[in-house]
C-alpha positions as CSV (number, residue, x, y, z in Angstrom):
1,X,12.6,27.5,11.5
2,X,14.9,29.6,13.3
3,X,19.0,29.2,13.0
4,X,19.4,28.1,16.3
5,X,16.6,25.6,16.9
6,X,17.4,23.7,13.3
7,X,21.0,23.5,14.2
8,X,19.7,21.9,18.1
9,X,18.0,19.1,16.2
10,X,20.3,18.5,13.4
11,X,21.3,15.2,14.8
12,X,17.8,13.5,16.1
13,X,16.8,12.1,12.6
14,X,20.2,10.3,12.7
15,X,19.1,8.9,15.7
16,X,15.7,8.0,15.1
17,X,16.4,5.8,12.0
18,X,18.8,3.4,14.2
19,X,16.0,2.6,16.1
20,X,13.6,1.5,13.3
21,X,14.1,-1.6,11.4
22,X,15.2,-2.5,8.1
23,X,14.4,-4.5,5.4
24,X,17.1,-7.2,4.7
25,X,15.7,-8.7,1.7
26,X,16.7,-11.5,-0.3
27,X,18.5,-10.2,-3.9
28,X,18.2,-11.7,-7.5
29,X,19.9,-10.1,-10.4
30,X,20.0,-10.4,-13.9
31,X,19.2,-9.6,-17.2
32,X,15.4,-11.1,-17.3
33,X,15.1,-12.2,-14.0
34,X,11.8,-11.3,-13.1
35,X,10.8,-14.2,-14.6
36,X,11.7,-16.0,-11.3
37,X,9.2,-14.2,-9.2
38,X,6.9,-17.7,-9.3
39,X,9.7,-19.6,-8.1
40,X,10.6,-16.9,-5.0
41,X,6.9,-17.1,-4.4
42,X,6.0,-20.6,-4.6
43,X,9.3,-21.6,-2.2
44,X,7.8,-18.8,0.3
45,X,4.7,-20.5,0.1
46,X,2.5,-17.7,-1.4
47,X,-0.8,-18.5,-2.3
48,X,-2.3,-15.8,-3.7
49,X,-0.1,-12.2,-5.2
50,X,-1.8,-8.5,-6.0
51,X,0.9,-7.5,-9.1
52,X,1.1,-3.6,-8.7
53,X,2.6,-2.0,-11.7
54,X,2.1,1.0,-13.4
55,X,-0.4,1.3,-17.0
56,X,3.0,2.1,-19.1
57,X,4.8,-1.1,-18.4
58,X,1.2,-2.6,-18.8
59,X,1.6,-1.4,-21.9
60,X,4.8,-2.4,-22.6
61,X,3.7,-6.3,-21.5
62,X,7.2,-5.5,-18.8
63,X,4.8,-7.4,-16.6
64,X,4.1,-10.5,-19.0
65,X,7.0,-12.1,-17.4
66,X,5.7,-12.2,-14.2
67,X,2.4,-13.0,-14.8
68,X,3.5,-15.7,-17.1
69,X,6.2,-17.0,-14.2
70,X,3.5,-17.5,-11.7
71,X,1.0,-18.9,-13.6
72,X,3.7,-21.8,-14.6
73,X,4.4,-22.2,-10.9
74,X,0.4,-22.3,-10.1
75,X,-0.2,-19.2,-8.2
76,X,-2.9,-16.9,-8.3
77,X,-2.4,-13.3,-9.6
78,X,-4.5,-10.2,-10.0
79,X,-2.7,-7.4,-11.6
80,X,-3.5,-3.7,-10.4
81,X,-2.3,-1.1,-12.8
82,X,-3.8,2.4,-11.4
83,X,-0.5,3.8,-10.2
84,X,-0.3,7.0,-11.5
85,X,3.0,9.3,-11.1
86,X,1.5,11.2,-8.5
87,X,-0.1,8.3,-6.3
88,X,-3.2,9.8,-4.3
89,X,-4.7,7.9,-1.4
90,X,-7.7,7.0,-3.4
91,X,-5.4,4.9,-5.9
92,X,-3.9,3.4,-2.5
93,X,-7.8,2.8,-1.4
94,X,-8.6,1.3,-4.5
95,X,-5.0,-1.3,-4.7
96,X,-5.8,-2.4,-0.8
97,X,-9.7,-3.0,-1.6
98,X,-7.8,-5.2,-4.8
99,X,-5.3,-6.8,-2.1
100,X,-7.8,-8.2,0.1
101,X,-10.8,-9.1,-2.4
102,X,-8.1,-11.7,-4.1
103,X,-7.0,-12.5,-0.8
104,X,-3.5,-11.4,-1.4
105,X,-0.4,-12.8,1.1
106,X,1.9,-11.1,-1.2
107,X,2.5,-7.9,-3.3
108,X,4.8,-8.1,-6.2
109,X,5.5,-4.2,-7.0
110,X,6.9,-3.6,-10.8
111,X,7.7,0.0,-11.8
112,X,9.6,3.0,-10.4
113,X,9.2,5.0,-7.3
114,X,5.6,6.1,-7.5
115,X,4.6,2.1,-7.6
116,X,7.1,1.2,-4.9
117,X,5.5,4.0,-2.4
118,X,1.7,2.9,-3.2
119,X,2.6,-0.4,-3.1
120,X,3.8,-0.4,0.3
121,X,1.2,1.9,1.8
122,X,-1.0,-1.1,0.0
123,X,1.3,-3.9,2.1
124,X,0.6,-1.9,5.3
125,X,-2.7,-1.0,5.1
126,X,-4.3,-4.5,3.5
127,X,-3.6,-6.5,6.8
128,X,-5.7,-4.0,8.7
129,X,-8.4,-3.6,6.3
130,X,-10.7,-1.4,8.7
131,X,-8.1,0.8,9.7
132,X,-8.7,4.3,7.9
133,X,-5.8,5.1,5.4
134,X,-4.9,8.1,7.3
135,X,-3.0,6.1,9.4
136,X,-0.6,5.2,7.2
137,X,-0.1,8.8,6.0
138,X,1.5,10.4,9.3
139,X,4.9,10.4,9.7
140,X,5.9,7.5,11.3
141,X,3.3,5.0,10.9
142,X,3.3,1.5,12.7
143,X,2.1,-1.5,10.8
144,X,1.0,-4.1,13.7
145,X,2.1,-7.2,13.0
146,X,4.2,-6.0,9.7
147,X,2.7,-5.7,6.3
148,X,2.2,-8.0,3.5
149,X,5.3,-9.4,2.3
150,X,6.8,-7.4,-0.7
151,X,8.6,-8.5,-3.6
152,X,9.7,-5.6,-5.5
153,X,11.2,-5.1,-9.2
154,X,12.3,-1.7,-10.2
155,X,11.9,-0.3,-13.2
156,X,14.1,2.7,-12.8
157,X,18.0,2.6,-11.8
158,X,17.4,5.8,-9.1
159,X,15.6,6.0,-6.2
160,X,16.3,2.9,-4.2
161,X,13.0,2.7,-3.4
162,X,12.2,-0.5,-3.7
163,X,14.5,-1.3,-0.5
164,X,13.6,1.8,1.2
165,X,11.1,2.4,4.3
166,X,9.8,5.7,2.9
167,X,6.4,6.4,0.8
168,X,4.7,9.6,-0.3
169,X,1.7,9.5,-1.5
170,X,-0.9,12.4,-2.7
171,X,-3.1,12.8,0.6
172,X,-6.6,14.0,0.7
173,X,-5.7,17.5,0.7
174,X,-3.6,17.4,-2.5
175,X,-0.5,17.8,-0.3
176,X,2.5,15.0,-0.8
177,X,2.5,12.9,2.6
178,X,6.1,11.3,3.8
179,X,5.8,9.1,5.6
180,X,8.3,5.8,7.2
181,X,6.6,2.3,7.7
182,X,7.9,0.9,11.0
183,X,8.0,-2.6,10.5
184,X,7.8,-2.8,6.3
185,X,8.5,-6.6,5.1
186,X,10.5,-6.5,1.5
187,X,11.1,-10.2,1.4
188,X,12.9,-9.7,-2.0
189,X,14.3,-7.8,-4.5
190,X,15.2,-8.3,-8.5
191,X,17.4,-6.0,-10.5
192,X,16.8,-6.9,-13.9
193,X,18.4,-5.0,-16.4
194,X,15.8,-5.2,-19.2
195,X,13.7,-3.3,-17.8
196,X,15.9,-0.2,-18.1
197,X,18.3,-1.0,-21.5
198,X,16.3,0.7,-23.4
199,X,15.8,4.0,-21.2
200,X,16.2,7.8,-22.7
201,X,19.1,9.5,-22.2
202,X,17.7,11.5,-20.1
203,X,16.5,8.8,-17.6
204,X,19.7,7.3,-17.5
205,X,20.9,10.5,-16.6
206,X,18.7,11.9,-14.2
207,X,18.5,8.5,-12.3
208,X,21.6,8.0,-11.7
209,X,22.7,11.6,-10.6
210,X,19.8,10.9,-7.9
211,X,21.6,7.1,-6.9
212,X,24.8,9.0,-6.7
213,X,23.7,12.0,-4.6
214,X,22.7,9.1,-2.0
215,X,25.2,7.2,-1.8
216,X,27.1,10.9,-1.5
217,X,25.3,12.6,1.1
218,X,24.9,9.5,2.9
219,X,28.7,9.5,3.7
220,X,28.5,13.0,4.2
221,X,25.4,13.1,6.9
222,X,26.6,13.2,10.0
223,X,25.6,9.7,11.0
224,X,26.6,7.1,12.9
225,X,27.4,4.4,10.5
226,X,28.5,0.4,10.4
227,X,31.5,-0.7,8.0
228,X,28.8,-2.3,6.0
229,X,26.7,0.9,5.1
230,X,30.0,3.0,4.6
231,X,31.3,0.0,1.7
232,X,27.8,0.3,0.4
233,X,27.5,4.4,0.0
234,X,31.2,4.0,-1.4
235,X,30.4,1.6,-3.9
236,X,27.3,3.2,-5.1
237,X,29.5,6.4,-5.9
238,X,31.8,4.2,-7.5
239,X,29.6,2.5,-9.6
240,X,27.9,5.1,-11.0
241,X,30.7,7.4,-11.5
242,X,32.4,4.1,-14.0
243,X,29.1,3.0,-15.7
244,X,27.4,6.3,-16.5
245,X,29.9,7.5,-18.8
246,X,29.8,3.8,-20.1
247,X,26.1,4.7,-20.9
248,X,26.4,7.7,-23.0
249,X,28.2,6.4,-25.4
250,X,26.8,2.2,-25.3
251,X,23.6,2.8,-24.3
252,X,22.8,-1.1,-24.2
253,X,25.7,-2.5,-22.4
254,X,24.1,-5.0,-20.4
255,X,26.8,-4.6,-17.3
256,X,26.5,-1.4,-17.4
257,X,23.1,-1.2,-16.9
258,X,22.7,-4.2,-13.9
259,X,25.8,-2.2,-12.4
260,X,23.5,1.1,-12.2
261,X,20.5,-1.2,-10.7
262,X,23.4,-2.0,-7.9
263,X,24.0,1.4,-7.5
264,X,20.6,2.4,-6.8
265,X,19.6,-0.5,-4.5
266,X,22.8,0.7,-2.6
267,X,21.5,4.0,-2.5
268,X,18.6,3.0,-1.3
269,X,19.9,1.4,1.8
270,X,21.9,4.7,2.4
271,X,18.8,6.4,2.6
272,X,17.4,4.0,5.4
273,X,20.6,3.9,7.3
274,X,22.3,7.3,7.0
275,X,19.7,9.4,5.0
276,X,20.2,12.3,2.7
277,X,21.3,16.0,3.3
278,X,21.0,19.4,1.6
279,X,21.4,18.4,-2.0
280,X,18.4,16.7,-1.3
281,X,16.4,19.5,0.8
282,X,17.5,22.0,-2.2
283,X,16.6,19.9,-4.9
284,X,13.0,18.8,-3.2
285,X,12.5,23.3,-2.9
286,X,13.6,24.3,-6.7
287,X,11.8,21.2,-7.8
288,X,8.2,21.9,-6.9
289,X,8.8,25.2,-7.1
290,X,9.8,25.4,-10.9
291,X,8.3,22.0,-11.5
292,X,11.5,20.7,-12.6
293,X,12.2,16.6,-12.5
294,X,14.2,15.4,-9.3
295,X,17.0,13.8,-10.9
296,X,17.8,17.2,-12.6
297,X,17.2,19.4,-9.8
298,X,19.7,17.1,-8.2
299,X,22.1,17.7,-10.6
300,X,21.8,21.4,-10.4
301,X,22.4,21.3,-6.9
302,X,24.9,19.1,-6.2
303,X,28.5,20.2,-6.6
304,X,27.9,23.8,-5.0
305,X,26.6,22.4,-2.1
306,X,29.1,19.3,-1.4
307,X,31.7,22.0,-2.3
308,X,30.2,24.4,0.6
309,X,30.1,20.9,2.9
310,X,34.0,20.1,1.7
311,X,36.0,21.6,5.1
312,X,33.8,19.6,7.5
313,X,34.1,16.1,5.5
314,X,37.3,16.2,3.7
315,X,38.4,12.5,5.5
316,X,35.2,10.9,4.1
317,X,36.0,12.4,0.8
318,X,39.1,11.6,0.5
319,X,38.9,7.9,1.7
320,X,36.1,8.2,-1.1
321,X,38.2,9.3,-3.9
322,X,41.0,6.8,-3.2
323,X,38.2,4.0,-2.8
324,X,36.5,5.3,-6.2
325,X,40.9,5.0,-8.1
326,X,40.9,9.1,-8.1
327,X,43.2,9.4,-6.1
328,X,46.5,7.4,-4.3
329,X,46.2,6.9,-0.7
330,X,49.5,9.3,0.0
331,X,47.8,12.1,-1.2
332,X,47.2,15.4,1.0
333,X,43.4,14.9,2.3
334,X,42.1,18.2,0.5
335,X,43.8,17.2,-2.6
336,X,42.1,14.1,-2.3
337,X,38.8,15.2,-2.0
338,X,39.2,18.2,-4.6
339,X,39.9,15.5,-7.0
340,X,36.3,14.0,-6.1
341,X,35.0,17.2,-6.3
342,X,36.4,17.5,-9.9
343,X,35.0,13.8,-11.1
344,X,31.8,15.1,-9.9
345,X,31.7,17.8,-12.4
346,X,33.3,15.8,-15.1
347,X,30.5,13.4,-14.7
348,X,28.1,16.4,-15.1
349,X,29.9,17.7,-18.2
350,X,29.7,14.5,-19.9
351,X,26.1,14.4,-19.4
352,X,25.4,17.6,-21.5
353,X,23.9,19.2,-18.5
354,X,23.2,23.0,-18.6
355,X,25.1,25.1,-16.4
356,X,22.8,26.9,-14.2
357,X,19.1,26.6,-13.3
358,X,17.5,29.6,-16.0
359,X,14.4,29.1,-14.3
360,X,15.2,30.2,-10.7
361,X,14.3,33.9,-9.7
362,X,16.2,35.7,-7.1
363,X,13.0,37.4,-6.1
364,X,12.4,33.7,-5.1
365,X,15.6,32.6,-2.7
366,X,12.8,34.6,0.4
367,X,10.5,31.2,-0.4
368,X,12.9,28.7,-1.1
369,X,15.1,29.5,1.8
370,X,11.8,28.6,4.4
371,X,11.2,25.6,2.4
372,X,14.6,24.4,2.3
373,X,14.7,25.2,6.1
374,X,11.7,23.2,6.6
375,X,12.9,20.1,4.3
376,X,16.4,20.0,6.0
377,X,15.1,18.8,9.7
378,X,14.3,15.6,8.4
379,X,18.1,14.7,7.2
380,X,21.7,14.9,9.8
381,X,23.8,17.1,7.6
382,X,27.0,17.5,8.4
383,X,26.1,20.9,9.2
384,X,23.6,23.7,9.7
385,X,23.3,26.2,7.2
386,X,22.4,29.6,7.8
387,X,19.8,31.3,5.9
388,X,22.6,33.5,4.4
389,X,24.1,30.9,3.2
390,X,21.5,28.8,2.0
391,X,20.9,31.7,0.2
392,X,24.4,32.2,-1.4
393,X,24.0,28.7,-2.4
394,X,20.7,29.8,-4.5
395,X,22.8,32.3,-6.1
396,X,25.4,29.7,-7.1
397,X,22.8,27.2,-8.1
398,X,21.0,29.9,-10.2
399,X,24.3,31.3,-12.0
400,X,25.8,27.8,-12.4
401,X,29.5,28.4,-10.4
C-alpha cells in the first residue's frame, strides 16, 4: 500500500477498537488454582462445560485438576483435546459439533494461544450451530446474542490471549484468518503459576519479550487511552523487566512466575484497548518468512524499532522509565527514555539472545517491506513509516545494531 494512503488511515484501527466491547472478566490467581474452575462454574450456574485443551497438557494430566474440580462440584464435562498449534477450521468444526452434542453453556479453555483462539471461534460459533464457520473467519465477526461464556486458563505467560478479542485460525485455504469477535463473553480468568514453573528457558524467554512488546507498543500507539489502560501497559513493562531476570537465574520462584502471568493478562488488555505497532508488523513478516518463533522475532525486532519511534514518544517513555525506578522524575525527558531504551537491551543481553537475525537476506527487504506494509494498517503507530525506512530497519534488524 502506497506511503500516502497508509499514513491517511494510520489512526482508524485506534478508533474502531473503542467502539467494540470488552471482556471485563472476573480474575483468580494462584499457584494451583485451576482447581477452582467447579466452584466458578457451579456459582454461575453451569450445567454442562466443553474443556478445550491441547493433547500435550493432556498428556501432562495439567487438565486433571479441572476435571477433577468439576466433577466434585457435580458438573458435567467433556474434554476436547484436538487443538493443534496451527488451529484449522476443521478442528474448530469438530470442537463446536463437541460443544453442542454435550449441550455445553460453558467453555473452559486450558493451553496457550492456539487453544485460546479455537476456543473462542468454538464459543461464537456453538450458539448458532447452523451458521457456516465462515462467518466467524472475516474480520470483524458479530456473534448475535454473545457467545458461550468462557472461562479461560493459560498455559503460557505471553500472548494475553486468553483476555483478548482476537483469533486466528487456519482457514480453508491454508491461509491464517484474524479475525475480532464483537461481543466475546470471558466470564473468567485463572493465572496459575504451575502451569508454567517448569517452562524451558527459552519459553520463558520468548513469552515474555512478546508480554513486554505489548504492554510497550501499546503506550507507544497512537491511541486514545483511559488512566486505567496506561497503569496497566506500565505495569506490564515493569513486571516483566523485574521478574525475567528473576527467572534466569531461579527458574521456580513461584512470584516470579504469577508476576509474569500478570504481565501477560496485562498485555493482553493492551492489545484490546490500544493495540500493537511495528514491532509487531515486523516480527509477524520475518516470522513466516524465515519460520522463526514469534517471541523471538520479537526480540529481534524490538529495540531498533522503538529506538526509530523514540523522538515522537519520548513523554511516554520517560513517564515509563520513572514509573518502571530507571529513572528520577527530574531527569531531562530524552535522558529518561534513553535509560528505557538501555534496560531494554540489558534485558535482551541477559537472555543470551543473538545479536542479529542470520537468517534474513537483503535480497528479501523487496518482500518483507509489502508484507510489513500490509500488516501495519491494522495497528495506530505512532507513526508512518516509509518504505525506505522500513527498509533501513531490515538492515538493522539483520546486522543486529
Amino acid at each position: 500500500m502506497l506511503y500516502l494512503g497508509r499514513k491517511a488511515i494510520r489512526r482508524v484501527p485506534g478508533t474502531v477498537i473503542k467502539a467494540a466491547p470488552i471482556p471485563k472478566p472476573e480474575m483468580t490467581e494462584g499457584f494451583g488454582t485451576r482447581d477452582q474452575v467447579g466452584r466458578i462454574c457451579r456459582e454461575a450456574g453451569f450445567s454442562s462445560v466443553l474443556l478445550v485443551t491441547d493433547s500435550t497438557l493432556l498428556a501432562l494430566g495439567f487438565h486433571e485438576k479441572v476435571t477433577a474440580s468439576l466433577e466434585a462440584c457435580g458438573i458435567p464435562f467433556t474434554v476436547f483435546s484436538d487443538i493443534s498449534s496451527e488451529p484449522t477450521v476443521s478442528i474448530v468444526k469438530a470442537g463446536r459439533k463437541a460443544a453442542i452434542a454435550c449441550g455445553a453453556d460453558c467453555i473452559v479453555a486450558l493451553g496457550g494461544g492456539s487453544v485460546m483462539d479455537s476456543s473462542k471461534i468454538i464459543a461464537a460459533s456453538a450458539t448458532h450451530p447452523h451458521m457456516p464457520l465462515q462467518h466467524y473467519l472475516h474480520k470483524f465477526a458479530i456473534a448475535e446474542g454473545g457467545t458461550l461464556p468462557m472461562i479461560n486458563i493459560p498455559s503460557t505467560a505471553g500472548t494475553g490471549a486468553e483476555c483478548t478479542v482476537g483469533a486466528v485460525v487456519m482457514n480453508g485455504h491454508g491461509v491464517k484468518s484474524a479475525t475480532v469477535i464483537i461481543g466475546l463473553d470471558v466470564a473468567h480468568v485463572i493465572l496459575d503459576s504451575e502451569l508454567i514453573v517448569d517452562a524451558p528457558r527459552s519459553v520463558t524467554v520468548f513469552c515474555a519479550v512478546d508480554a513486554l512488546s505489548h504492554g510497550l507498543e501499546g503506550l507507544m500507539a497512537d491511541v486514545a487511552s483511559t488512566e486505567e489502560d496506561i497503569r496497566r501497559s506500565r505495569e506490564c513493562v515493569r513486571l516483566i523487566l523485574e521478574n525475567l531476570p528473576i527467572l534466569l537465574s531461579d527458574p521456580h520462584n513461584i512470584e516470579a512466575r504469577q508476576a509474569t502471568l500478570r504481565a501477560a493478562n496485562y498485555g493482553g488488555n493492551a492489545i484490546n484497548t490500544q493495540l500493537a505497532g511495528y514491532v509487531h508488523a515486523f516480527a509477524h513478516s520475518i516470522g513466516a518468512l524465515y519460520h522463526i518463533p514469534h517471541g523471538k522475532a520479537i526480540a529481534h525486532c524490538l529495540v531498533p524499532i522503538v529506538a526509530a519511534q523514540e523522538h515522537m514518544r519520548y513523554e511516554e517513555m520517560a513517564a515509563l522509565a520513572v514509573y518502571c525506578h530507571l529513572a528520577d522524575e527530574q531527569e531531562p525527558i530524552q535522558a529518561a527514555a534513553d535509560k528505557l531504551l538501555m534496560a531494554l537491551r540489558e534485558l535482551l543481553y541477559s537472555c543470551g539472545l543473538e545479536k542479529g537475525c542470520a537468517q534474513m537476506q537483503e535480497s528479501d527487504y523487496d518482500r518483507l517491506t509489502a508484507m510489513i506494509d500490509a500488516d501495519s494498517i491494522n495497528y495506530s503507530p505512532s507513526r508512518t513509516l516509509s518504505d525506505s525506512e522500513i527498509r533501513m530497519l531490515l538492515d538493522q534488524i539483520r546486522r543486529g545494531y
